[in-house]
C-alpha positions in Angstrom: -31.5 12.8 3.1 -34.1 13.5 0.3 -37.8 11.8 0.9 -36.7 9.9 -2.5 -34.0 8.3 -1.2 -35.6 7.0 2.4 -38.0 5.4 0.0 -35.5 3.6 -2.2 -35.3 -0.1 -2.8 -32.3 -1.7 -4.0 -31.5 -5.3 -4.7 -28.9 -6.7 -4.9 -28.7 -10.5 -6.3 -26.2 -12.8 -7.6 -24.7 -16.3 -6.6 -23.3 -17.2 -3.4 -19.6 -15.3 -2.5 -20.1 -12.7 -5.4 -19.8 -9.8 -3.1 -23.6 -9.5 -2.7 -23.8 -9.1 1.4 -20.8 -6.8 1.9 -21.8 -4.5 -1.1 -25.5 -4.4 0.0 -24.4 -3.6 3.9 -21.9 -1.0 3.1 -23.9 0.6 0.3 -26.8 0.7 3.2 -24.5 2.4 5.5 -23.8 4.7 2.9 -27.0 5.9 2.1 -28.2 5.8 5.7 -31.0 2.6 4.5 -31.7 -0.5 6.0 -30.3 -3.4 5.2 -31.9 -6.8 4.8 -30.0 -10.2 4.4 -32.3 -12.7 2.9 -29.7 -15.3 2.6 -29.1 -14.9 6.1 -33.1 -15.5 6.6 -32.8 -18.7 4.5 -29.8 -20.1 6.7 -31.6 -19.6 9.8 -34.4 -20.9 9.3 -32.6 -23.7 7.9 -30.8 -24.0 10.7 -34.4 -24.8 12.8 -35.5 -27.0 10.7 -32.0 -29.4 11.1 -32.3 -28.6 14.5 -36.0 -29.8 15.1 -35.5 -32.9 12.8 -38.7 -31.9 10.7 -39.2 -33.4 7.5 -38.8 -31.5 4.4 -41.7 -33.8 3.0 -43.8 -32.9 6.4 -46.4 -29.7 5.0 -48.2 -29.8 8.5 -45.1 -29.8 10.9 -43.5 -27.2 8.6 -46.3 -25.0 8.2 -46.1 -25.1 12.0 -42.3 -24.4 12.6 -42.6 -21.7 10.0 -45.4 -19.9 12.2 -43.7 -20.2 15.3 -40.3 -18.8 14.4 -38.9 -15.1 13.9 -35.5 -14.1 12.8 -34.4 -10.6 12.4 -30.8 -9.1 12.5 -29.4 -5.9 14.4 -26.3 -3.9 14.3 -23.7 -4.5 16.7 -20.5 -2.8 17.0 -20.5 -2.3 13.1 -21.2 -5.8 12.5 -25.0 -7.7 11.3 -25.5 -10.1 14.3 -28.9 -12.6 13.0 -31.3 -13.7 15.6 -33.4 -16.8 15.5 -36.0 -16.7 18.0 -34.0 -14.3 20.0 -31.2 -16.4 20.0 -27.9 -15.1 18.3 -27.2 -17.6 15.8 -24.8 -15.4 13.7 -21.8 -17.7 13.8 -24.1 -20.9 13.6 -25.6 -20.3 10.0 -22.4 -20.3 8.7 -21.4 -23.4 9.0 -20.6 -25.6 6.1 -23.6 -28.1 7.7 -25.9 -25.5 7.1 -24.3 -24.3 3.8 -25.5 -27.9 2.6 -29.0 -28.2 4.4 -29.4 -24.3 3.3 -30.0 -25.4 -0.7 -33.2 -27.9 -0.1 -34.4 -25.8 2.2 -34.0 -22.3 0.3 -35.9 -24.5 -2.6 -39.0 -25.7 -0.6 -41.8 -23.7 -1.9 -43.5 -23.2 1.3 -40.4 -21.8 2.8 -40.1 -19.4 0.3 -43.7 -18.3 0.4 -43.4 -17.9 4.0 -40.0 -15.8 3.6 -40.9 -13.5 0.5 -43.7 -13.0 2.5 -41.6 -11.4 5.6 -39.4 -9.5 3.3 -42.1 -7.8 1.6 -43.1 -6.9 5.0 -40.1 -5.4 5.6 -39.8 -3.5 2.8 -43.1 -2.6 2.3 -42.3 1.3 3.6 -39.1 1.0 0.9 -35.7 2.6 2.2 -34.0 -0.5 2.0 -30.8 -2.7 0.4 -31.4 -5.8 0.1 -29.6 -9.1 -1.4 -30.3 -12.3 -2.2 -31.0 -14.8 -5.0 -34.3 -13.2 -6.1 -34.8 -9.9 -4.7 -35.2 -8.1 -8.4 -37.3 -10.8 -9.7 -39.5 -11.9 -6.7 -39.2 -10.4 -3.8 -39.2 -6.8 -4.8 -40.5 -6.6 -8.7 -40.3 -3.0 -8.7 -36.9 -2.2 -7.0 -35.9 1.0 -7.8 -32.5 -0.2 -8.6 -31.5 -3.7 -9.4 -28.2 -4.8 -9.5 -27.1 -8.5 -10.7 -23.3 -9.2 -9.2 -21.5 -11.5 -11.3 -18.0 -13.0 -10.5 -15.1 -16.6 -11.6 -16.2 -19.2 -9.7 -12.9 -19.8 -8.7 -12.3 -16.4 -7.5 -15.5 -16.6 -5.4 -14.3 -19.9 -4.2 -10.9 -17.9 -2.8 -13.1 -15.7 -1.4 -15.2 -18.1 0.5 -12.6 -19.9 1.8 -11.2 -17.2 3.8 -14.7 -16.5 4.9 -14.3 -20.1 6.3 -10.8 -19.5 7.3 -12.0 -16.6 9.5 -14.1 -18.8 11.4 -11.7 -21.3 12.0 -13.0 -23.6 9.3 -10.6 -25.5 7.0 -11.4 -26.4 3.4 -9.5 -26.6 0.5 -10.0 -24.0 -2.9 -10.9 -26.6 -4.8 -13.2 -28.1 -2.6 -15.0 -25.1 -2.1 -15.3 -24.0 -5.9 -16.9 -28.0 -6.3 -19.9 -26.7 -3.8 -20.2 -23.5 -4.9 -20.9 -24.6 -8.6 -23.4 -27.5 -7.5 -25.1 -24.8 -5.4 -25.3 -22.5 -8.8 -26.8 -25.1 -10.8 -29.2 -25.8 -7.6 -30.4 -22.3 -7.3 -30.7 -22.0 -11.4 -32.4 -24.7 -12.4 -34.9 -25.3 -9.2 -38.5 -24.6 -9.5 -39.7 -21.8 -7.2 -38.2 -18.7 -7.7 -34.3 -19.7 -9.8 -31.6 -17.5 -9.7 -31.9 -15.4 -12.8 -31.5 -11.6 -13.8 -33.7 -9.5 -13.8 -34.6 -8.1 -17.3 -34.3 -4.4 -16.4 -31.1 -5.2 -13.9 -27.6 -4.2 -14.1 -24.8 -6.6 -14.2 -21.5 -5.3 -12.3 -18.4 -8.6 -12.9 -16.8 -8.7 -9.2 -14.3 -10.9 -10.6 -11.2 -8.1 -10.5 -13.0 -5.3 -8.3 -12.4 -4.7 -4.5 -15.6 -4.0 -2.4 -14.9 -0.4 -2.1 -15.1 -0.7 -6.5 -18.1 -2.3 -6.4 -20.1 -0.1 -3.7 -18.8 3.1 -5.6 -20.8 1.4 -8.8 -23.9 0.9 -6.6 -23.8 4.5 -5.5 -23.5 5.6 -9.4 -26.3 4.1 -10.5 -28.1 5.6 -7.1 -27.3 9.0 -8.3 -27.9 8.5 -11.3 -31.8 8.0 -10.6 -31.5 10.7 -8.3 -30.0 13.2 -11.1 -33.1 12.0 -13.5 -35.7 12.0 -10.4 -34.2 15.7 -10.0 -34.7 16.9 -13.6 
C-alpha cells in the first residue's frame, strides 16, 4: 500500500439505511484502512444517557457522563462489535428504543462537540473510512474523498426492516418508512451540524445498486485520486 493511501480520509454520509455502514466497512477492508462508525458512537452514548436517566436539559451531569465514558469498536470474526465502557453493547444500540432516544441525543450540541471531538482524534493520523451524517461537512472538512449516499425512502425502509428482522425485531414497512422520514427531517433541519452535502461531495443513488455496486463506485473515485496523485 502506497504512503498516499494509509493517509486517506474518506467519508461517507447520507441518511439512515442508505448503505452508508456496510459501504464504508467493506470499502475499509478493501483498502486495508480503518473504519470508524460515528452513528454507532451516537447510539452508544445514547444508549448511557437512557440508561443513567440524565437529563438532556442537565449541562453539568452531561458534561460529566460525557467525560467519563469511552466507546470504541473492534473486529471480531469479520464483524464491527461497539464497546461502551468496555462493555459490548453491539446488539443493544440497535434497538428501536434507542433508534428513538438516538435523534435528541445526536442533536444536543454538547454531545456533538464532545463526539467530533473523538473522531477528529481518531482520524487525526488519516487512513481512515468513515460514515455518518456529517463527516464531509464537520467532522472531517478536508476528506480526501467525500461521498453523499442517496437512496427511496421506501427502499431504505425494506432495507431496515430486515436489519430488524435479523435481530428478531418485528415492524411493519410502512411503519418503518414513517420513522425513517421523521428522522430525515430531524437530522436536516436541526441546528448543530444538519445533514447536508457537502459542496465538493459525490452523490452515488443506492436506490437500485447492491453493496458490492456501490463499494466498486467508492473504489473508482479512490483510484481515480490515486491516478491524478500519480501524474
Amino acid at each position: 500500500m502506497n504512503s498516499e493511501r494509509t493517509r486517506l480520509i474518506i467519508a461517507i454520509d447520507g441518511p439512515a439505511s442508505s448503505g452508508k455502514s456496510t459501504t464504508a466497512k467493506r470499502v475499509a477492508e478493501k483498502l486495508g484502512l480503518m473504519y470508524l462508525d460515528t452513528g454507532a458512537m451516537y447510539r452508544a452514548v445514547a444508549l448511557k444517557i437512557y440508561q443513567s436517566g440524565t437529563e438532556l436539559t442537565d449541562r453539568t451531569a452531561l458534561t460529566k457522563l460525557l467525560s467519563s465514558t469511552t466507546v470504541t469498536q473492534k473486529f471480531e470474526s469479520g464483524e464491527v462489535r461497539f464497546l461502551l465502557d468496555g462493555k459490548d453493547v453491539t446488539e443493544e444500540i440497535r434497538t428501536p428504543e434507542i433508534s428513538l432516544w438516538v435523534g435528541p441525543v445526536s442533536e444536543h450540541s454538547l454531545v456533538r462537540e464532545h463526539l467530533v471531538g473523538w473522531q477528529r482524534e481518531i482520524g487525526k493520523s488519516g487512513g481512515l473510512v468513515a460514515d455518518g451524517r456529517d463527516i464531509g461537512t464537520v467532522v472531517f472538512p478536508n476528506a480526501d474523498i467525500k461521498i453523499f449516499l442517496v437512496a427511496d425512502s421506501h427502499v431504505r425502509a425494506v432495507r431496515r426492516q430486515k436489519e430488524l428482522a435479523a435481530r428478531g425485531i418485528v415492524q411493519n414497512v410502512e411503519e418503518v418508512e414513517e420513522a425513517l422520514i421523521k428522522r430525515d427531517h430531524r437530522d436536516s433541519t436541526r441546528e448543530h451540524s444538519p445533514l447536508s452535502m457537502a459542496p465538493d461531495a459525490v452523490e452515488i443513488d443506492t436506490t437500485h445498486l447492491t453493496i458490492g455496486d456501490q463499494v466498486e463506485r467508492v473504489l473508482s473515485l479512490v483510484k481515480k485520486l490515486q491516478d491524478s496523485i500519480s501524474k
